[in-house]
Residue, then its C-alpha position, 0 to 999 in steps of 0.5 A: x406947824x400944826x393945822x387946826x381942822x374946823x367942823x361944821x356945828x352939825x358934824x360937830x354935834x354928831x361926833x359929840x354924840x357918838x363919844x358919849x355913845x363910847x361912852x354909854x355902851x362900856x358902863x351898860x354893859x358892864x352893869x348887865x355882865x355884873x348882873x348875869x344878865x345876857x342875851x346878846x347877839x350881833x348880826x341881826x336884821x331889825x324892821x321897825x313896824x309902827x302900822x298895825x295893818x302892815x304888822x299882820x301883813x308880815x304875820x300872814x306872810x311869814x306864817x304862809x311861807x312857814x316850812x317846819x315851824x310856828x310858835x305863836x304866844x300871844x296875850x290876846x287872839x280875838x275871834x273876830x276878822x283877824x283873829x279868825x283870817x290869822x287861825x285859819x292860815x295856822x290851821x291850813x299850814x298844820x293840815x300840810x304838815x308843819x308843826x304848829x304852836x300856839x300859847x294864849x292867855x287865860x284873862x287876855x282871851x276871856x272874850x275870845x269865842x271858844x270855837x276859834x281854839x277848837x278850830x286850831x285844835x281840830x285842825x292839828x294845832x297844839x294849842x296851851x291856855x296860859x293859866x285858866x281861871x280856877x275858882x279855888x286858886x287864890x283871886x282865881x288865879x287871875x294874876x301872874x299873865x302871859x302878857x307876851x307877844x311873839x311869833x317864830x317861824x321856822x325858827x328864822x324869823x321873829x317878832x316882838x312887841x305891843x300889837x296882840x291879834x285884834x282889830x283894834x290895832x288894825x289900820x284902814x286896810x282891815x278896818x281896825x281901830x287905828x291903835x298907836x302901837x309898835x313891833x319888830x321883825x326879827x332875822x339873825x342870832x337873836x330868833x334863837x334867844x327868843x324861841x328859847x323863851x316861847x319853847x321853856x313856856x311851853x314845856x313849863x305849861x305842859x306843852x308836847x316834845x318838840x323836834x328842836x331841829x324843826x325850832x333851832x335851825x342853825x343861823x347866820x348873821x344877817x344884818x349888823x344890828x346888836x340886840x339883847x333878848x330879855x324877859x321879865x324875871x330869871x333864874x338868879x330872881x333878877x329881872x332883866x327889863x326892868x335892870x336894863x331900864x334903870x341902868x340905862x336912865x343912870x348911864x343916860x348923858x344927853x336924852x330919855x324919850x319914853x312911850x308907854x301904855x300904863x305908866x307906873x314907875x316904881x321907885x327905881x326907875x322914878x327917881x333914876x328919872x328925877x336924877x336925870x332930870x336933874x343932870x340937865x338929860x332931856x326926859x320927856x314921856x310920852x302916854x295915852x290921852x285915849x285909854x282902854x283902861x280908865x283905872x290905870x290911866x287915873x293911876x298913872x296920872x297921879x305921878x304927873x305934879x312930881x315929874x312937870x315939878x323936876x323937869x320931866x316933859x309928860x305928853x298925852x297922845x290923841x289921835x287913838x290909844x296908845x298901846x306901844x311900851x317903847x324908849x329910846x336913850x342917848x340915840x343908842x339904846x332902844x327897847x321895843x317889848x311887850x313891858x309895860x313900866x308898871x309893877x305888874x309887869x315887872x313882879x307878874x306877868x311874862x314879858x319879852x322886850x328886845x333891847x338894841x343897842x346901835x346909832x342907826x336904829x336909835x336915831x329912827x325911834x327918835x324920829x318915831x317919837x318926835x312925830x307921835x309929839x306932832x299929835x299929841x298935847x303936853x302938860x303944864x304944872x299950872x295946868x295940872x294944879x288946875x284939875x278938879x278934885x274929883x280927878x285927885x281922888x279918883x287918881x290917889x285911889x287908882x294909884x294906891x289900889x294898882x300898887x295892891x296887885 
């Protein structure tokens, strides 16, 4: 006679969960294979980093123990008591021989103080401005940005995500401005995906022949995370983050929790939301209260009546400036990356996001993303219908124009 075996709710509840995690994982990665798009790895070591302070603490750290190599691509390196306490450990390590590389935007370092850069060249850093501003291009080739923000040291560790190099994103340690942002560090097979991207932007913008031997050491696994490297656009004119996004919105059974900067879906990934939604997935989205860009946040905002009228939960950050462009599906795929969900960012800037796909981490950006609740206000349908009509218009045209880039 069989015997009956009977679960607690809460175990029962984690073994519904990881079958639907079967589940997940076959289709996404099914879509990706059929899309041409790669860039996985296994065996890597993740650290989530949510503090800015403990961020450039890691990038001091890694840069200072820095034995051959360093390629920092960053959309924004201010000269102010970071910036210049990051330069000159940059400067002191390529003085004792390592090769050091630095990529830096035009538009993002615009009030950047000049001699900062003249400094790192001087000291034998390589140093590429990403599309300078000529009066003769086309808007002054204001568009099409290096938007990314990456570190490789010796070729063995990495780090992507929202924080650029500045005090705004600084704790109390540095005096910064507390911004909310979110990064990872890196260790294992997936540092060599990323150093690809840093080393073909390079080359595509003039920079110098590298040693690859000082860039793509042979590495190990590491630890026994599943990752996915993924950039903006590819050779095949697909692009990969957004792909990645909306295969996982469609593919999503249980819940769709998204924390972003400059909120501007396109059509794509609106309605593969609504039809979420609709399916009774748990959508909720979290975004700034307090901007550093008004016009965006006026853009985004125009959006807001459609989600609360389908059932999409939008929250509003209070606390500081939201700055991170992260999400978390079904408590298994997880994206952390410099990729605002905007047209801009999908059509013209050069972003880096990696994308994991693994239980233990998920359920960490779920706890991240349910304590950023704690401090934030959520919206209501009656409460937005309420809003002035100045706010309507300044939204409505906001949007309009933002969708003109």
């Amino acid at each position: 006679m069989m015997k009956h075996r009977h679960y607690p709710a809460e175990q029962l509840q984690r073994r519904l969960k990881r079958l639907r995690n079967k589940l997940f994982l076959p289709a996404f990665l099914r879509t990706m294979k059929k899309l041409g798009i790669g860039g996985i790895s296994g065996g890597n070591r993740i650290q989530l980093i949510t503090d800015g302070d403990e961020c450039f603490d890691e990038y001091l750290k890694a840069i200072g123990s820095a034995r051959k190599s360093i390629n920092l691509e960053s959309y924004i390196f201010k000269s102010d008591d970071i910036g210049w306490k990051i330069a000159r450990l940059l400067a002191r390590k390529a003085r004792a021989g390592c090769e050091v590389n630095v990529i830096y935007d035009a538009v993002g370092c615009i009030g950047t103080a000049p001699a900062l850069f003249s400094f790192l060249r001087e000291s034998g850093v390589e140093v590429i401005e990403y599309h300078p501003l000529w009066p003769w291009r086309k808007f002054w080739n204001v568009t099409l940005r290096d938007h990314r923000k990456l570190l490789v040291v010796d070729g063995r560790t990495a780090f992507v995500g929202g924080i650029n190099i500045g005090a705004e994103y600084a704790g109390a340690r540095y005096n910064g401005g507390r911004w909310r942002d979110t990064h990872l560090k890196i260790q294992g097979p997936a540092v060599r995906d990323i150093q690809f991207f840093f080393v073909e932007n390079w080359y595509r913008n003039g920079g110098a022949i590298l040693d690859n031997g000082n860039h793509f050491p042979p590495v190990r696994p590491c630890g026994k995370k599943l990752l996915m490297v993924l950039c903006t656009r590819s050779r095949k004119k697909i692009r990969p983050i957004h792909e990645s996004y909306v295969s996982a919105i469609n593919f999503a059974k249980n819940s769709i929790y998204i924390a972003n900067a400059y909120f501007i879906p396109d059509a794509r990934i609106y309605r593969a939301l609504v039809r979420a939604a609709r399916r009774g997935v748990d959508v909720r989205v979290l975004l700034p209260g307090i901007t550093d860009v008004p016009f965006v946040q006026h853009a985004s905002r125009y959006l807001f009546k459609r989600y609360l009228r389908h059932g999409i939960r939008v929250y509003e950050y209070v606390p500081s400036v939201l700055h991170a462009k992260t999400a978390v599906i079904d408590g298994i795929w997880s994206t952390v990356g410099s990729s605002n969900l905007d047209r801009i960012s999908f059509v013209h800037n050069l972003e880096v996001n990696a994308v994991m796909l693994d239980q233990d981490f998920g359920g960490e950006m779920e706890h991240i993303f349910f304590n950023d609740l704690r401090h934030s206000r959520e919206l209501t349908l009656e409460g937005w219908r309420a809003r002035s009509m100045r706010s309507f218009i300044l939204e409505w045209f906001w949007y309009r124009f933002r969708n003109r880039l």
